[in-house]
Residue, then its C-alpha position, 0 to 999 in steps of 0.5 A: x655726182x662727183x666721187x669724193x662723198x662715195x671716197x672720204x670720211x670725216x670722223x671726229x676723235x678725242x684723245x692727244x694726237x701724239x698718241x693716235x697712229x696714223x699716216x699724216x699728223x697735221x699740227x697748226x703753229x702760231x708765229x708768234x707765243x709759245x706753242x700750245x695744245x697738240x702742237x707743245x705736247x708734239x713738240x715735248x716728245x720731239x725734243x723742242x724739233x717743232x720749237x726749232x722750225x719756229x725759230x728758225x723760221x722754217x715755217x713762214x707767217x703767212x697763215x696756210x704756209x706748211x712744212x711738211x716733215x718725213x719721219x720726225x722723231x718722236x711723231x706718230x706719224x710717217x709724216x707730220x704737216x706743219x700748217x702756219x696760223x699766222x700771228x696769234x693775236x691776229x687769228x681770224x676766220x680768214x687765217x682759219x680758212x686759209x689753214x684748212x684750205x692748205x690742209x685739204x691740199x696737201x692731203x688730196x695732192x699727197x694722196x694720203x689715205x689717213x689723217x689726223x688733223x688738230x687745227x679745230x682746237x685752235x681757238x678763233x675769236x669769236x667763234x665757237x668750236x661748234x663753228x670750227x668744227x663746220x667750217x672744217x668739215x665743209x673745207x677738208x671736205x670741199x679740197x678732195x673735189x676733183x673735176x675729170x672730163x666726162x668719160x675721160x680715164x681720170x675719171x673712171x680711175x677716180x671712181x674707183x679710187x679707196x676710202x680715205x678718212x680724216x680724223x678730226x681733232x677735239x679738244x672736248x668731249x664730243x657731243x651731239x652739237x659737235x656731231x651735227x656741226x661736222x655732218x652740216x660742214x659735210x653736207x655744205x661740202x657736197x652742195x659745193x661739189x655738186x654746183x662746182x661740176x654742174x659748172x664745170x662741164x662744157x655747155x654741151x654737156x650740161x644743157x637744160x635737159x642736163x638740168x632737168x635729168x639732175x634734178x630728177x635724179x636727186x627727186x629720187x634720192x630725196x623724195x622732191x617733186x620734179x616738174x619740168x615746164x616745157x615750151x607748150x606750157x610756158x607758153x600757157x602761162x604766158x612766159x613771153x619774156x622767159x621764152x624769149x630768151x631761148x628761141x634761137x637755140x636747138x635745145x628748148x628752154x626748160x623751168x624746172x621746179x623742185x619742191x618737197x613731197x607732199x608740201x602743204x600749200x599752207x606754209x610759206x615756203x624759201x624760194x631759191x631762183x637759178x639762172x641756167x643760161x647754157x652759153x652757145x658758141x657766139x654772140x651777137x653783141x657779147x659785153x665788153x670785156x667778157x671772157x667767152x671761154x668762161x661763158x659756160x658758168x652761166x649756169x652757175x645760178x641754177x647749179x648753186x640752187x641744186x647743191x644748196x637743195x642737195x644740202x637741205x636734203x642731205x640734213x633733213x632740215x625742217x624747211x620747205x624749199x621749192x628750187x625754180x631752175x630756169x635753163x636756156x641756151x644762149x644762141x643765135x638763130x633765125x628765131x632769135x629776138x632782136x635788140x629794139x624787139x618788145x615782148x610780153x612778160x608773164x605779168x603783163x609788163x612790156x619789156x623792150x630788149x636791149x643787147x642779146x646780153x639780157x637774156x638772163x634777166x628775161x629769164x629771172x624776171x617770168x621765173x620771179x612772176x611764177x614764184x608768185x603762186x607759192x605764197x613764199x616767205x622769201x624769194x632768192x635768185x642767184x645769177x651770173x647776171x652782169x659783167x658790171x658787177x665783176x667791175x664792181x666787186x670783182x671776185x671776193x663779194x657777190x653783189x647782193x640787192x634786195x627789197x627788205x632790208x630784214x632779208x639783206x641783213x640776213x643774208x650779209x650775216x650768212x656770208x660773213x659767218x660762211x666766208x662766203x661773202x656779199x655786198x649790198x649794193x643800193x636800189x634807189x629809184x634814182x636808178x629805176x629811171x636808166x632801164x626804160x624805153x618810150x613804148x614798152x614799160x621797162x627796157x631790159x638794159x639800163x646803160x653802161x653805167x651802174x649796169x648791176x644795180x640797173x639790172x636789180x633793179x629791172x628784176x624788182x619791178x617782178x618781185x614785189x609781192x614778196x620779200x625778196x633779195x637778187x645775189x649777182x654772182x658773175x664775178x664769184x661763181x668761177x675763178x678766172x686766168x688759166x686755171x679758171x673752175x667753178x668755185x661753187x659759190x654762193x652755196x656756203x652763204x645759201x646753206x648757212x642762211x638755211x640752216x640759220x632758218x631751220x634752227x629757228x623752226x626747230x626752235x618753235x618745235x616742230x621736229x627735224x626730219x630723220x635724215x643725219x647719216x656722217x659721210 
């Protein structure tokens, strides 16, 4: 796991920060206005120093600009962080963001131990402080995640790095709403972190026995039950399409299913689907345009749905989340399936191949058929399925498609308030007719030509007995250039959607599982 939970604490405080001894003071500033909150008390007993910066335009307007000050007469602090807010009447969600995301890195690039930070007092329109007390927790959590290659001296130095804390500001009394919006920020963060170094080892590290060994690991720190299908019983259920997608690999494919203890068949569960396509080293006809180096975040889908149960566990929330990873290696091999080959998929659809580039959807779509058997409230599948959609949306919205618009609004509702956000993109049947062939029943290539929804719409023929919504997270789950990472995207949308769904059980009054430590 990665080391910044064992490494960080997030406390919240109440009091004026001028008064509160620590390392490093951050003060958020508007460009515009008088300043206001800690910023005019800090700049009261500063004599007017943080009233000249603005002036003088020391502090640019773009929001997350800093000025970092040593040793500012009259500051609490040995260091005071000045992080820009933008214009006031301007503030948004996005401004916030960027403040906190500016804050986090500064803190972790700086290696402060201790700080105060004030910029949850600032009010957002909108917004409650509640969800700036989340959204707080979640970034300054999120920007002490570091990747370290497996077994390298960063790492073994980074596991035995001290504690640091982060006192967070309040501009009330604190209540139990509050604590509860920073432990959820919090455990958001550490679902992020998880998806995020899932998606950042190399493809040999992180095979589908990787996955599986996770996911045992984390059925014994949270009680789920973790059953991995291997070949002879995917080959009983009659998971030709799933099959088919990892038989020219060393590595057997692997359908990992994760389920709380003792789950009552009786309750409908949320079902989250993740691709864990672990990249080989070459193709044999690799999409246009694809970055081969960034192949190994084909898993992306499956780490999102580990850190997002990581999250329901680590809250206790009053769900039932049963997690299907379907892992398997993309390789050539003399047992590989050709394009023009026919296989039979669990539900008795044909489906012809296309390029060695459907395999993903030939994984998801058996996976889709299996979730059948849990009678679910809803099915989501998350996947780094189509080049097509990094075309489309590039990398600010994961495309999102869905057969209930009840869902899809939803989950639209989620991303907008997580800041991680998606698109709906349409399933009209104009489209069913692109992704077919004379003999099988469906191709598993559509065309060039609107190739996301084309491939949403070939996963849909396996998803009708249930409300169920496809996020296609190519162009969102990684960064890409130089300095391409995993970003652990979509778990903020999961987890808010999750969250959103246990205050609604809650809400009918059935308790919230005993499980809400601060880390």
């Amino acid at each position: 796991m990665p080391s910044w939970r064992h490494s960080l604490e997030i406390m919240p405080v109440v009091g004026d920060a001028e008064r509160l001894r620590t390392e490093l003071l951050v003060i958020g500033l508007f460009s515009t206005g008088p300043v206001s909150g800690s910023a005019a008390r800090l700049d009261a007993s500063t004599a007017g120093r943080l009233s000249q910066i603005m002036a003088h335009g020391e502090l640019a307007e773009m929001p997350g600009a800093t000025v970092l000050l040593h040793h500012l007469p009259g500051s609490p602090a040995p260091r005071t962080l000045l992080v820009s807010l933008g214009q006031r009447e301007a503030f948004s969600d996005s401004a916030y963001w960027r403040a906190l995301a500016a804050t986090a890195s500064v803190i972790a690039e700086g290696a402060v131990s201790e700080a105060v930070v004030t910029l949850a007092e600032n009010e957002v329109p909108g917004r409650s402080l509640s969800w700036r007390v989340r959204q707080a927790g979640q970034h300054l959590a999120s920007g002490s995640y570091n990747f370290f290659p497996p077994a390298s001296a960063q790492a073994r130095k980074a596991r035995s790095r001290p504690m640091r804390s982060i006192m967070l500001l309040l501009p009330q009394t604190l209540t139990l709403e509050l604590v509860l919006a920073l432990r959820q920020g919090i455990a958001v963060a550490e679902g992020v972190a998880l998806a995020k170094e899932l998606g950042n080892l190399p493809s040999d590290v992180c095979t589908p026995d990787f996955l599986a060994r996770t996911a045992r690991d984390m059925g014994e720190e949270f009680g789920f039950a973790v059953e991995v299908l291997e070949r002879q019983a995917l080959e009983a259920l009659g998971m030709g399409a799933f099959l088919q997608a990892g038989t020219g690999a060393a590595n057997p494919c692997k359908l990992i299913v994760m389920q709380p203890q003792g789950r009552k068949a009786s309750r409908k569960p949320i079902v989250l689907v993740g691709k864990g396509m672990s990249a080989g080293p070459a193709r044999l006809s690799p999409p246009p345009g694809a970055e081969a180096p960034n192949a190994r975040f084909s898993m992306s889908g499956a780490g999102s749905v580990l850190g997002a149960l990581r999250t329901v566990a680590r809250l206790g929330l009053p769900l039932d989340v049963v997690g299907l990873i379907a892992a398997a290696e993309n390789m050539p091999g003399g047992h590989g399936g050709k394009p023009g080959d026919v296989v039979t998929s669990m539900s008795g659809q044909t489906i012809e191949m296309g390029s060695d580039d459907t395999e993903g959807r030939l994984l998801l779509c058996d996976v889709l058929t299996y979730a059948e058997r849990f009678k679910p409230a809803c099915v989501i599948d998350v996947a780094t399925l189509t080049e097509a959609c990094v075309a489309a949306l590039g990398s600010h919205a994961s495309g999102l498609f869905a057969n209930d618009e009840t869902l899809a609004a939803e989950l639209l509702h989620c991303g907008g308030m997580s800041g991680d956000r998606a698109w709906q993109l349409p399933l009209w049947d104009d489209y069913f007719g692109q992704p077919g062939g004379s003999l099988p029943d469906a191709g598993s290539l559509g065309g060039r030509a609107a190739g996301a929804i084309t491939a949403a719409c070939f996963l849909s023929r396996f998803a009708r007995a249930y409300p169920w919504a496809h996020l296609d997270i190519a162009g969102t789950a990684s960064t890409a250039g130089a300095a391409k990472a995993s970003t652990g995207r979509p778990v903020p949308l999961l987890a808010e959607f999750l969250i959103g769904r246990a205050a609604g059980v809650a809400a009918q009054g059935r308790p919230p599982r005993a499980n809400m430590e601060l880390h």
